[in-house]
TIVEX-846076 format. One record per atom (N, C-alpha, C): residue number from 1; residue in one letter; x, y, z. Coordinates in steps of 0.2 Angstrom, whole numbers, always signed. Layout:
BEGIN
<NUM; A; <X; Y; Z>> ...
This chain:
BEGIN
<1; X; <-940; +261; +373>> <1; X; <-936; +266; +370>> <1; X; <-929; +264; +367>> <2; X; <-925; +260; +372>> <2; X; <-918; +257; +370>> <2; X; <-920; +251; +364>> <3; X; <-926; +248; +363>> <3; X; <-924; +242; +362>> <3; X; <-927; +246; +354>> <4; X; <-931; +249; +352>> <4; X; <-931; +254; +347>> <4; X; <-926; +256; +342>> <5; X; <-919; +259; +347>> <5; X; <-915; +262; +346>> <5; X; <-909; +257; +342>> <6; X; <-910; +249; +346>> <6; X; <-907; +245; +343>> <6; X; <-909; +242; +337>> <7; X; <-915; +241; +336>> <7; X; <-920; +239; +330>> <7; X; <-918; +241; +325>> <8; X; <-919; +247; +326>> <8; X; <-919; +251; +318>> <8; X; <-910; +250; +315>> <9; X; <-903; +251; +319>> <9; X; <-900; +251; +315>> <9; X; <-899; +242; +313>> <10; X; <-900; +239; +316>> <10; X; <-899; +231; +315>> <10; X; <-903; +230; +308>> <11; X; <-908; +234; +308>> <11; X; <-913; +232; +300>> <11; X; <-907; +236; +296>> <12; X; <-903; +241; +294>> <12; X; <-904; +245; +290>> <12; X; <-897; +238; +287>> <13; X; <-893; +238; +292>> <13; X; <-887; +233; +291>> <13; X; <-888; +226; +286>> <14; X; <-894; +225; +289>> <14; X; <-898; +218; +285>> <14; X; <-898; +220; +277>> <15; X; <-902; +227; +277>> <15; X; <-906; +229; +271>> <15; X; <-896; +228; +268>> <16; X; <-893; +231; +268>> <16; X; <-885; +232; +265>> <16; X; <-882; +227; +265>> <17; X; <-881; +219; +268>> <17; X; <-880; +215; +269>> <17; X; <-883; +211; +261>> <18; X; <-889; +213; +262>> <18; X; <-894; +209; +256>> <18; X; <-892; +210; +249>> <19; X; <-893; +219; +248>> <19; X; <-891; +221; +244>> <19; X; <-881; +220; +240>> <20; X; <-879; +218; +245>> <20; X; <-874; +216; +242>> <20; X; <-872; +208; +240>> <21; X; <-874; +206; +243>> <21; X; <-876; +198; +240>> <21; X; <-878; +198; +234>> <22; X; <-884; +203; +231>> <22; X; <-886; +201; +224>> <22; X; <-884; +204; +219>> <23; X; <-878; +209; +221>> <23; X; <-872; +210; +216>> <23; X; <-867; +206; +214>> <24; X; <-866; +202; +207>> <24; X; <-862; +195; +206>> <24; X; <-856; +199; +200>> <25; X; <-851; +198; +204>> <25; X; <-845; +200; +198>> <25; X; <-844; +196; +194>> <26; X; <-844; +197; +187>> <26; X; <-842; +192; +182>> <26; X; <-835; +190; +182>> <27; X; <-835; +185; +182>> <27; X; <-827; +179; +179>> <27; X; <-828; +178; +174>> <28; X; <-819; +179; +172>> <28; X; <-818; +174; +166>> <28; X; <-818; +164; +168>> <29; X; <-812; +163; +164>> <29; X; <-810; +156; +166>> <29; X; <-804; +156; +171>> <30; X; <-806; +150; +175>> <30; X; <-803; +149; +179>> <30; X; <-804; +153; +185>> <31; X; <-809; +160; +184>> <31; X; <-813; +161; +190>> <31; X; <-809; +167; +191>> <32; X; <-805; +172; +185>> <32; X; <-803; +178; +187>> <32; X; <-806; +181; +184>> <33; X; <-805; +190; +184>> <33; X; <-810; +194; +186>> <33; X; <-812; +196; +175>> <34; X; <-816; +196; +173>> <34; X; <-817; +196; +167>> <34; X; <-813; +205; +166>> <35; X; <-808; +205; +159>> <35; X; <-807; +211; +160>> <35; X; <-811; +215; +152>> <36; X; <-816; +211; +151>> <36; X; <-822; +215; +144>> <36; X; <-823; +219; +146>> <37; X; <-825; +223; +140>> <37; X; <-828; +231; +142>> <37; X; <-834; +232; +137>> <38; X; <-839; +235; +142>> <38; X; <-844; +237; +137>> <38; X; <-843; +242; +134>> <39; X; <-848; +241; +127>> <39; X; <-848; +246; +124>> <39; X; <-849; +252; +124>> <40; X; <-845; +257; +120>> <40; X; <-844; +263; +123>> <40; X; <-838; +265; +127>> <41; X; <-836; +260; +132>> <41; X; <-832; +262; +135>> <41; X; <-826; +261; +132>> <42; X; <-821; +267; +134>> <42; X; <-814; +270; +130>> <42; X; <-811; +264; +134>> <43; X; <-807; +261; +134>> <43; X; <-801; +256; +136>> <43; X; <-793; +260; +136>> <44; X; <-791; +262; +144>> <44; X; <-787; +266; +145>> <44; X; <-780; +264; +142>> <45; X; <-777; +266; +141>> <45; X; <-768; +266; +139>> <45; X; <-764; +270; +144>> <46; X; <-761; +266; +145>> <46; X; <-753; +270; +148>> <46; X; <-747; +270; +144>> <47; X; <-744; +278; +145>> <47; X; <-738; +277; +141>> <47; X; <-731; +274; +138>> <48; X; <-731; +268; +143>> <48; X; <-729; +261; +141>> <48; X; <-731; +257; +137>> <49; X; <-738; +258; +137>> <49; X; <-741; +255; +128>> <49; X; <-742; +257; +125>> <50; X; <-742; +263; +127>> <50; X; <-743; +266; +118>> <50; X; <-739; +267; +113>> <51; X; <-732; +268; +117>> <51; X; <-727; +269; +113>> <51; X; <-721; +263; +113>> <52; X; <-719; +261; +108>> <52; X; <-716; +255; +105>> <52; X; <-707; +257; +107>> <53; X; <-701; +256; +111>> <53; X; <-696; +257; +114>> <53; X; <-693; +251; +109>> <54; X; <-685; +253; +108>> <54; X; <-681; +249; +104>> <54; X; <-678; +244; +111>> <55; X; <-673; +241; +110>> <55; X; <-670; +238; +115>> <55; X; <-664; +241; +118>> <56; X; <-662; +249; +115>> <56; X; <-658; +252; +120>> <56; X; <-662; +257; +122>> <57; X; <-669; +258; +120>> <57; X; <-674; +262; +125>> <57; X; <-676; +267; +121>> <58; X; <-674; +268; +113>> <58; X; <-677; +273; +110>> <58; X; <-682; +271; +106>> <59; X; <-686; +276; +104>> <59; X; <-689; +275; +99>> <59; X; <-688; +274; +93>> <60; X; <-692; +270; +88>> <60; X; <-690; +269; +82>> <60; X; <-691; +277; +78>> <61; X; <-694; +282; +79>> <61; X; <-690; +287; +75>> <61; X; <-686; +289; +76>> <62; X; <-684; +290; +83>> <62; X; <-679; +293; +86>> <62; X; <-670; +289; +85>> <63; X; <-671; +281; +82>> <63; X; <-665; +277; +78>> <63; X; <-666; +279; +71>> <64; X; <-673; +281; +68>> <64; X; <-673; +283; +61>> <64; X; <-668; +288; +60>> <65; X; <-670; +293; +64>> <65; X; <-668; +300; +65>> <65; X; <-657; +299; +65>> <66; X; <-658; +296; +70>> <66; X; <-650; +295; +72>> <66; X; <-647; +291; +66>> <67; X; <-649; +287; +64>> <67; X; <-645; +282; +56>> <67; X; <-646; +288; +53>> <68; X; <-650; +291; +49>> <68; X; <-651; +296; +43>> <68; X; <-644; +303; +45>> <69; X; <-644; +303; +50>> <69; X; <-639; +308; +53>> <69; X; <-631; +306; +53>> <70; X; <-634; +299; +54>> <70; X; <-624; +297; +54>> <70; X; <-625; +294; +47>> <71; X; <-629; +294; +42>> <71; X; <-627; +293; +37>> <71; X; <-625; +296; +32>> <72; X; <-628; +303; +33>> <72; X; <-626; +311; +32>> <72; X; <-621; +311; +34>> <73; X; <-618; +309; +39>> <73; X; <-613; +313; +41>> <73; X; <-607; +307; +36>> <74; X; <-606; +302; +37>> <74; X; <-602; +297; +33>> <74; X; <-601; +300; +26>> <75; X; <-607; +301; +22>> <75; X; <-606; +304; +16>> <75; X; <-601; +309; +17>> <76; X; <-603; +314; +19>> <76; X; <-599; +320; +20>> <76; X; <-591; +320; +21>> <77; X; <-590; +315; +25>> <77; X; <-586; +315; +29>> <77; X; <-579; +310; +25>> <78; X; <-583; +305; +21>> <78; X; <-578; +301; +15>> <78; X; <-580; +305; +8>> <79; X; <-583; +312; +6>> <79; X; <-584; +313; +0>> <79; X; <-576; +319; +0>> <80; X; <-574; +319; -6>> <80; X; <-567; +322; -7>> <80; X; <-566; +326; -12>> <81; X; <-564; +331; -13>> <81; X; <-564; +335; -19>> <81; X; <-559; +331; -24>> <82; X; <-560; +330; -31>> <82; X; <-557; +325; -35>> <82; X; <-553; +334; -39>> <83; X; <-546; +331; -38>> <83; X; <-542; +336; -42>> <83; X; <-543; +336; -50>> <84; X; <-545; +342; -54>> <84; X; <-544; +339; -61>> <84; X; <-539; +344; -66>> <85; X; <-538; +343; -71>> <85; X; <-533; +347; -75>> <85; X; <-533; +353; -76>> <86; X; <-539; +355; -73>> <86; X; <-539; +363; -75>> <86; X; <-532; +366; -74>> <87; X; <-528; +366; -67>> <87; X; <-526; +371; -66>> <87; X; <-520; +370; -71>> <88; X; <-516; +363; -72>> <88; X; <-511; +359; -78>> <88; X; <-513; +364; -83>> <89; X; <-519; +364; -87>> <89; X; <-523; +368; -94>> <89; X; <-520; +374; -94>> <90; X; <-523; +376; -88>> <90; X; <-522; +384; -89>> <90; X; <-516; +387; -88>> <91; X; <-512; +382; -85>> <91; X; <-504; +385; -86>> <91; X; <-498; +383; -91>> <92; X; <-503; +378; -95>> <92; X; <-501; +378; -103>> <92; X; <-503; +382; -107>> <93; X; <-508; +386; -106>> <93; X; <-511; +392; -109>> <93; X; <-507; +395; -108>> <94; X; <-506; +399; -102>> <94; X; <-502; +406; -102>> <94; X; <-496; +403; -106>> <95; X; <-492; +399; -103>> <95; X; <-483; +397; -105>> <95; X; <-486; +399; -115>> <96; X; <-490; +397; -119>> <96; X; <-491; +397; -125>> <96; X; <-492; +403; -126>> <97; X; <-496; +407; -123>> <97; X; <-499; +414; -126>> <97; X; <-492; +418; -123>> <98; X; <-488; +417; -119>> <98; X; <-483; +420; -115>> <98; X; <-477; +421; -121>> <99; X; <-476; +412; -125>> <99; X; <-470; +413; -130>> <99; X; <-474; +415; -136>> <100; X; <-481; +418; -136>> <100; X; <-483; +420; -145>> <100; X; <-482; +426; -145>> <101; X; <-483; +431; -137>> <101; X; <-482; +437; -138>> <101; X; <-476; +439; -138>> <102; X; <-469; +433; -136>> <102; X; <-464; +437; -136>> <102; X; <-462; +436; -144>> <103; X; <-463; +430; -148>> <103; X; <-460; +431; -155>> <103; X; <-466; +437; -158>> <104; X; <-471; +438; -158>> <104; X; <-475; +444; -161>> <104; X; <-473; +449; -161>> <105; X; <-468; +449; -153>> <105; X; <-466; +456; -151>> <105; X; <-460; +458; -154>> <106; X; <-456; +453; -156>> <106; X; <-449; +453; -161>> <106; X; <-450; +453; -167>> <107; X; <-454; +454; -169>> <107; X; <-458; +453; -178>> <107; X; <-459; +460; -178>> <108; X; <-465; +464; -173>> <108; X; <-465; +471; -172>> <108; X; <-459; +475; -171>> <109; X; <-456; +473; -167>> <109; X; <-449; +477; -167>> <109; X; <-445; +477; -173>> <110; X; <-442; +470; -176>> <110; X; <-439; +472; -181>> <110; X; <-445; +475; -189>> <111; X; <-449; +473; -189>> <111; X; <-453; +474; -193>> <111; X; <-455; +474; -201>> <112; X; <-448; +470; -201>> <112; X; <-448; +467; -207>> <112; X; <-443; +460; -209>> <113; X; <-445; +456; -212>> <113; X; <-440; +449; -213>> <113; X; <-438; +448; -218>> <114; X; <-432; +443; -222>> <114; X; <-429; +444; -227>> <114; X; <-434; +440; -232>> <115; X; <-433; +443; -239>> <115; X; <-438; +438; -243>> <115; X; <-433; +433; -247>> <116; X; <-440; +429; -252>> <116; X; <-435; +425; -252>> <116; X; <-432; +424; -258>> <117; X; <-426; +422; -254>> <117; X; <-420; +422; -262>> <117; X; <-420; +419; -268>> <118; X; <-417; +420; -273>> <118; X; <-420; +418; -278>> <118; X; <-416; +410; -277>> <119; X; <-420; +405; -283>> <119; X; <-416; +399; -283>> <119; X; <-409; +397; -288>> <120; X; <-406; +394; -282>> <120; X; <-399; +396; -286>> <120; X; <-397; +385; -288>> <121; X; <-393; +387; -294>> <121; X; <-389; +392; -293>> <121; X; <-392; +396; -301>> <122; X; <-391; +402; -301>> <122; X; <-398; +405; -306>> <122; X; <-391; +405; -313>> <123; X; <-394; +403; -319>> <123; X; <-393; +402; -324>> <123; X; <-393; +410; -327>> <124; X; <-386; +411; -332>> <124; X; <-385; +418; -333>> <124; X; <-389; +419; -341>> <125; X; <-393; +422; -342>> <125; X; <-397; +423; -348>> <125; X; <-397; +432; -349>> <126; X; <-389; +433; -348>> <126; X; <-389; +444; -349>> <126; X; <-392; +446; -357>> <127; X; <-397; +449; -355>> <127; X; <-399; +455; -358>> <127; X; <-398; +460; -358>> <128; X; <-402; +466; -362>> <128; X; <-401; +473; -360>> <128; X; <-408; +473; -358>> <129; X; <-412; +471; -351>> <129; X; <-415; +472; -351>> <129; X; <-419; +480; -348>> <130; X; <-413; +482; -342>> <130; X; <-416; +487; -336>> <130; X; <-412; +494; -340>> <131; X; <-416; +497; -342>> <131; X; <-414; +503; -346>> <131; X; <-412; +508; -340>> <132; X; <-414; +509; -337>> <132; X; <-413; +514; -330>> <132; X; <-417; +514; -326>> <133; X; <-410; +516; -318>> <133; X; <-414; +517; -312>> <133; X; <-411; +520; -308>> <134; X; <-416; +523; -304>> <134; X; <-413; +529; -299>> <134; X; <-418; +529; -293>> <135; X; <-416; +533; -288>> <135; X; <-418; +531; -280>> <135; X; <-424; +538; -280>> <136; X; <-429; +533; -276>> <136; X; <-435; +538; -277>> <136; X; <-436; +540; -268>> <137; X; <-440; +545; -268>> <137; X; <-445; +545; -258>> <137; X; <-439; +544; -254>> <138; X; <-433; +549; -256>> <138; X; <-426; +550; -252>> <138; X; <-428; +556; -246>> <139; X; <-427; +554; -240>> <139; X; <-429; +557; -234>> <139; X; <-420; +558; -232>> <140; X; <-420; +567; -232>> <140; X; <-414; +569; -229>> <140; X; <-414; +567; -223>> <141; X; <-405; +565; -221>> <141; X; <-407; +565; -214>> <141; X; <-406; +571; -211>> <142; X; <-407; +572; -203>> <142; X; <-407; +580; -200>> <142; X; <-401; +579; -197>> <143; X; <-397; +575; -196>> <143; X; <-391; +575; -193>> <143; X; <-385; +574; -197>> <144; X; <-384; +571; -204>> <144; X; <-381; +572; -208>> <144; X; <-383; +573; -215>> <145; X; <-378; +574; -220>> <145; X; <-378; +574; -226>> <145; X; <-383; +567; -232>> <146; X; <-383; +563; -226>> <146; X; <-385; +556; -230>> <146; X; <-393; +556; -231>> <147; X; <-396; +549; -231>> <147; X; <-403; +549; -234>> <147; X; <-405; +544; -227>> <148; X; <-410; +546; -225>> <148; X; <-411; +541; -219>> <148; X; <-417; +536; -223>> <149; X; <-420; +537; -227>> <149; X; <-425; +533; -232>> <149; X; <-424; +534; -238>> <150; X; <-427; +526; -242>> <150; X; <-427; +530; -250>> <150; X; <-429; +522; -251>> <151; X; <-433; +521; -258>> <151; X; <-434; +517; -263>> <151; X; <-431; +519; -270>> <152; X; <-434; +512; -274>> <152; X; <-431; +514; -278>> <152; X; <-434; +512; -285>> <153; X; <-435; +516; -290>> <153; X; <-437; +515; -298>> <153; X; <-435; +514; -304>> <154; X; <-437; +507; -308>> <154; X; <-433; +504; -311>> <154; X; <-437; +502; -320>> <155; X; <-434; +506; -324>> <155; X; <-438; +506; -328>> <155; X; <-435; +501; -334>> <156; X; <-439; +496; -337>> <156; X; <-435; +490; -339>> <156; X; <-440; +487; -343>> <157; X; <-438; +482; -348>> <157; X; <-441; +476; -352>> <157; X; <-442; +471; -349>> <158; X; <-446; +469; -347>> <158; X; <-450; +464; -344>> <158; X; <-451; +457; -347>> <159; X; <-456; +458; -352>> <159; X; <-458; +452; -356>> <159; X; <-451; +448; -357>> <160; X; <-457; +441; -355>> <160; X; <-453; +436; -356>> <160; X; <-458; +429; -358>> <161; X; <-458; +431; -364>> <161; X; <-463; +427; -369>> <161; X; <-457; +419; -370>> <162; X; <-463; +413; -370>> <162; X; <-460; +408; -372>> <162; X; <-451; +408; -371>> <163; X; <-451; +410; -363>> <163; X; <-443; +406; -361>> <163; X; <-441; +401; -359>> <164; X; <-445; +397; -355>> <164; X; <-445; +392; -352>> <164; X; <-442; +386; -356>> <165; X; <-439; +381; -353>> <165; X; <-436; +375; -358>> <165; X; <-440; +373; -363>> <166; X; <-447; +372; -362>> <166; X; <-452; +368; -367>> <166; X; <-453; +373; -371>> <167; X; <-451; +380; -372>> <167; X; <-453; +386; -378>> <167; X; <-459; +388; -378>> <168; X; <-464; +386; -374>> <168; X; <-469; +386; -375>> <168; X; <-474; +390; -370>> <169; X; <-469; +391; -363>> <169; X; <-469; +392; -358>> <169; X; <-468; +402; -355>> <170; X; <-474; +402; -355>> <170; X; <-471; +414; -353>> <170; X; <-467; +411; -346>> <171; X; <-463; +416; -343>> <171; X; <-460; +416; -339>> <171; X; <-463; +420; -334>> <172; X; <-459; +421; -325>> <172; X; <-461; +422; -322>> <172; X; <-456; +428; -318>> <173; X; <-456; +434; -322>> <173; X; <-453; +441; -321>> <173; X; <-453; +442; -313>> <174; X; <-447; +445; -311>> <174; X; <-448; +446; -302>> <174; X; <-440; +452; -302>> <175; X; <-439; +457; -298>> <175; X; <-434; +460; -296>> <175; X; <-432; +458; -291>> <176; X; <-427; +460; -288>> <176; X; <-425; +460; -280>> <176; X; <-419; +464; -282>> <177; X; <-417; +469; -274>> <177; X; <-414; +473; -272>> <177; X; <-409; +471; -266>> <178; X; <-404; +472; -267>> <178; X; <-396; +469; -263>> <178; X; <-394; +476; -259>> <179; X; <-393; +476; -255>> <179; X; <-389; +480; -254>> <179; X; <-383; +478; -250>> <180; X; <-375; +481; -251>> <180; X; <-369; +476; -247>> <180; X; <-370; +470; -248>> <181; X; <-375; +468; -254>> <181; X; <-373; +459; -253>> <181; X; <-379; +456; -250>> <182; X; <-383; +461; -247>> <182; X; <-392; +456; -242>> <182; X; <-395; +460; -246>> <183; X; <-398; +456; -245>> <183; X; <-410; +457; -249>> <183; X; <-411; +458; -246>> <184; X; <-415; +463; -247>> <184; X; <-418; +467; -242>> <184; X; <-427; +469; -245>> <185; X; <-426; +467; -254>> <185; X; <-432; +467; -257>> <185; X; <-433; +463; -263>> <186; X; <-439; +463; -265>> <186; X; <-442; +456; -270>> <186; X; <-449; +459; -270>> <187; X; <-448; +458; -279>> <187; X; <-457; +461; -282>> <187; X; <-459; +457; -288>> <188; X; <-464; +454; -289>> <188; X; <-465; +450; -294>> <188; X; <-469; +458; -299>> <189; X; <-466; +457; -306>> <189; X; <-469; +462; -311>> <189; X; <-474; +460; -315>> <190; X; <-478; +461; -320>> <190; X; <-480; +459; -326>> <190; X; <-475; +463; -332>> <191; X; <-479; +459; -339>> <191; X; <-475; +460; -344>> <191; X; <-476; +466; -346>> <192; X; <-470; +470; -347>> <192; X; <-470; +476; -350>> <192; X; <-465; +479; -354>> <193; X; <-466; +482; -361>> <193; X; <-460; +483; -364>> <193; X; <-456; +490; -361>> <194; X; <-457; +494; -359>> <194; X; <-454; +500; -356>> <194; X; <-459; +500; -350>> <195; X; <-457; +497; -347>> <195; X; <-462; +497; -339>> <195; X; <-456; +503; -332>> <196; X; <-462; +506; -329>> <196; X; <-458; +509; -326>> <196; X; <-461; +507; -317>> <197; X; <-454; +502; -313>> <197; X; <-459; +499; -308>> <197; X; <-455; +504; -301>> <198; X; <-459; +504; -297>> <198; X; <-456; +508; -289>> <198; X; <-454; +502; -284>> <199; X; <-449; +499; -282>> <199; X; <-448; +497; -276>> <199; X; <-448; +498; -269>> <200; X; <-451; +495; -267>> <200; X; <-453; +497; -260>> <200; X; <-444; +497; -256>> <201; X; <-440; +501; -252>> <201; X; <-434; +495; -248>> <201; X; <-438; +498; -241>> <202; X; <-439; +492; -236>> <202; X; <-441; +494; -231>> <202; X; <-436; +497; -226>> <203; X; <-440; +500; -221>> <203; X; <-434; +507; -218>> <203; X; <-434; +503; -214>> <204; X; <-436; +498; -212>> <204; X; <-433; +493; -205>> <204; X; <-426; +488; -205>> <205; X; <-427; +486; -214>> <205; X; <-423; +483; -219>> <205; X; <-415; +487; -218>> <206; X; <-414; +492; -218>> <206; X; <-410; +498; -219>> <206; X; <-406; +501; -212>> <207; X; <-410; +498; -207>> <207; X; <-407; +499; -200>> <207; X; <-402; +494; -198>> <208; X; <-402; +490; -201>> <208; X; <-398; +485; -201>> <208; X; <-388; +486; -205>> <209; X; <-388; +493; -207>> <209; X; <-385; +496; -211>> <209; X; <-382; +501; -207>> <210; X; <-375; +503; -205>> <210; X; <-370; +509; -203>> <210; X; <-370; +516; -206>> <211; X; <-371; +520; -206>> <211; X; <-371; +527; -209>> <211; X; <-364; +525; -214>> <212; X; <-366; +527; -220>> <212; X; <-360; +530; -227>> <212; X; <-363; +527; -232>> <213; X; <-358; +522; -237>> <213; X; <-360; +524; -244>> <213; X; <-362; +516; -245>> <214; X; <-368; +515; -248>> <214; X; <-373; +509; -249>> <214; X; <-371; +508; -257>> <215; X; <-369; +502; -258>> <215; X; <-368; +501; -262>> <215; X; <-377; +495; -264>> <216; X; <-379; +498; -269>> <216; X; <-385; +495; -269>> <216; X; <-385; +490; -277>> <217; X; <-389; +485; -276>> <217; X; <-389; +479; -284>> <217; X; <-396; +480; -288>> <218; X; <-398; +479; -294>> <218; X; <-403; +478; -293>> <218; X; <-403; +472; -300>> <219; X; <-407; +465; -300>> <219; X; <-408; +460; -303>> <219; X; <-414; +459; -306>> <220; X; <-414; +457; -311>> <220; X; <-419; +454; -315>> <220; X; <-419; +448; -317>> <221; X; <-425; +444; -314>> <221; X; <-424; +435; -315>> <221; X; <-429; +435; -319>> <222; X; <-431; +427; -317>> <222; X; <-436; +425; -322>> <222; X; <-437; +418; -317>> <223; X; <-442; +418; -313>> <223; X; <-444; +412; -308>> <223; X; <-444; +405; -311>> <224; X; <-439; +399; -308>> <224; X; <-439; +394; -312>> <224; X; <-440; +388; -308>> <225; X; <-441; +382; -307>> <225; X; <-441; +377; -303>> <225; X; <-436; +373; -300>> <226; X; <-432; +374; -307>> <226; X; <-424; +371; -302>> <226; X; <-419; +376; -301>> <227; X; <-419; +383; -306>> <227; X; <-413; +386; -305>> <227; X; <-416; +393; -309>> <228; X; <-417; +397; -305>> <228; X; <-421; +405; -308>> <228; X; <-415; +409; -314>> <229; X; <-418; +412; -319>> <229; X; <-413; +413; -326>> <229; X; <-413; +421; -322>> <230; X; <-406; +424; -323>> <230; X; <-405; +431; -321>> <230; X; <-404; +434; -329>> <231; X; <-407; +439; -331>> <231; X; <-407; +442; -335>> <231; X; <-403; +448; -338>> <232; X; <-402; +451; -331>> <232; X; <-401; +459; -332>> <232; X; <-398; +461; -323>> <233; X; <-392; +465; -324>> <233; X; <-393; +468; -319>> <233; X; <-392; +475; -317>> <234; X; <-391; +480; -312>> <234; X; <-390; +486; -312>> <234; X; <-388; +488; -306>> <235; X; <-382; +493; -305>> <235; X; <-379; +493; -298>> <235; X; <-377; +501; -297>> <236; X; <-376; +502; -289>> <236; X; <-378; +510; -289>> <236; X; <-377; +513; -281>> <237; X; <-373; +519; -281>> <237; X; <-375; +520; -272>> <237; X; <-377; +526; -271>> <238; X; <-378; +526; -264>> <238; X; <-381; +533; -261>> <238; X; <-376; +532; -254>> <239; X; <-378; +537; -253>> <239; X; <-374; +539; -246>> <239; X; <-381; +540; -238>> <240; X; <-380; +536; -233>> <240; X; <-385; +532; -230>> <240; X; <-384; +536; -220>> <241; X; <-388; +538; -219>> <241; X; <-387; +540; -212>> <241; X; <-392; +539; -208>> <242; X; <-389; +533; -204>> <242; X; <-393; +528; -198>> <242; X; <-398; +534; -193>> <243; X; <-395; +539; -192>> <243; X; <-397; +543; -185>> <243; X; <-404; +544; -187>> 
């Protein structure tokens, strides 16, 4: 019964003994262990191989990432707003518009300018040209006896057929109105034998003038290039009240 007992396990050892012997692991060269893989078989990685490490430990996206970002930031960082002449422009504008409205605003205030004088020194060629004239559109004043407005109409001989030096030449007929000695008006006429013309005196013209008695002028010329011909003249007052 012992010797039985011993039997049986001594075969089974034999049997596992055997059967591992005729298991042969393959080698490569030099008698290490082959590391081929059949086919099929997945061949493992570790995360040390898979991914590719710079030599300060990052990953090449992860230096992509950082360069693009400090590159970004250098732009940024050297880009600078270039000053340009707007703001110069526009404070030459105002200063311009600034001095156009104050002379427009002086033009409107006094609201009227001198016209222009005849060309002197004017050659005397008296006529009886201006048959008469007297003061029209006379606006009483409310605080005195005077006119605070008035023009005036002058009724005269115009034509001035072939006067010019060459004989050949009509002339260029024009009034103006003096008042103390300033122009204060100028009208160019056409040719008329008994013409009857209205002058304008401006009432801004006229402020320029103290209440009382206006001694007023009126001339007849003939527009010339070196020296304008007076023709005729007529003189006359009115009594005048600023207020």
């Amino acid at each position: 019964m012992n010797a039985r007992r011993i039997t049986a396990p001594a075969l089974v050892f034999s049997v596992l003994l055997a059967g591992c012997s005729a298991i042969e692991i393959p080698t490569g060269p030099e008698g290490t262990p082959s590391t081929e893989s059949n086919v099929g078989d997945t061949p493992s990685t570790t995360d040390s191989d898979s991914t590719a490490t710079t030599t300060d430990g990052s990953t090449p996206a992860e230096t992509a990432a950082t360069t693009t970002i400090a590159e970004t930031a250098t732009e940024v960082a050297t880009t600078t707003p270039t000053p340009t002449a707007t703001t110069t422009k526009t404070i030459e504008v105002k200063t311009t518009t600034a001095t156009n409205t104050a002379t427009e605003a002086t033009a409107t205030e006094s609201g009227w300018s001198e016209p222009t004088p005849p060309t002197r020194p004017t050659e005397e060629k008296l006529e009886e040209r201006i048959t008469n004239t007297k003061f029209i559109n006379k606006e009483q004043a409310t605080s005195s006896s005077g006119y605070s407005n008035f023009d005036v109409q002058i009724f005269a001989d115009t034509r001035l057929k072939n006067v010019d030096p060459e004989g050949d030449v009509d002339g260029e007929p024009y009034f103006i109105i003096e008042i103390n000695d300033k122009l204060v008006a100028r009208a160019s006429v056409t040719f008329e034998k008994n013409g009857s013309f209205a002058i304008e005196v401006p009432t801004a013209a006229l402020k320029q003038f103290d209440s009382g008695t206006l001694n007023v002028r009126v001339s007849f010329l003939d527009q010339d290039s070196h020296s304008d011909d007076l023709y005729d003249t007529w003189s006359g007052t009115i009594e005048y009240s600023a207020s």
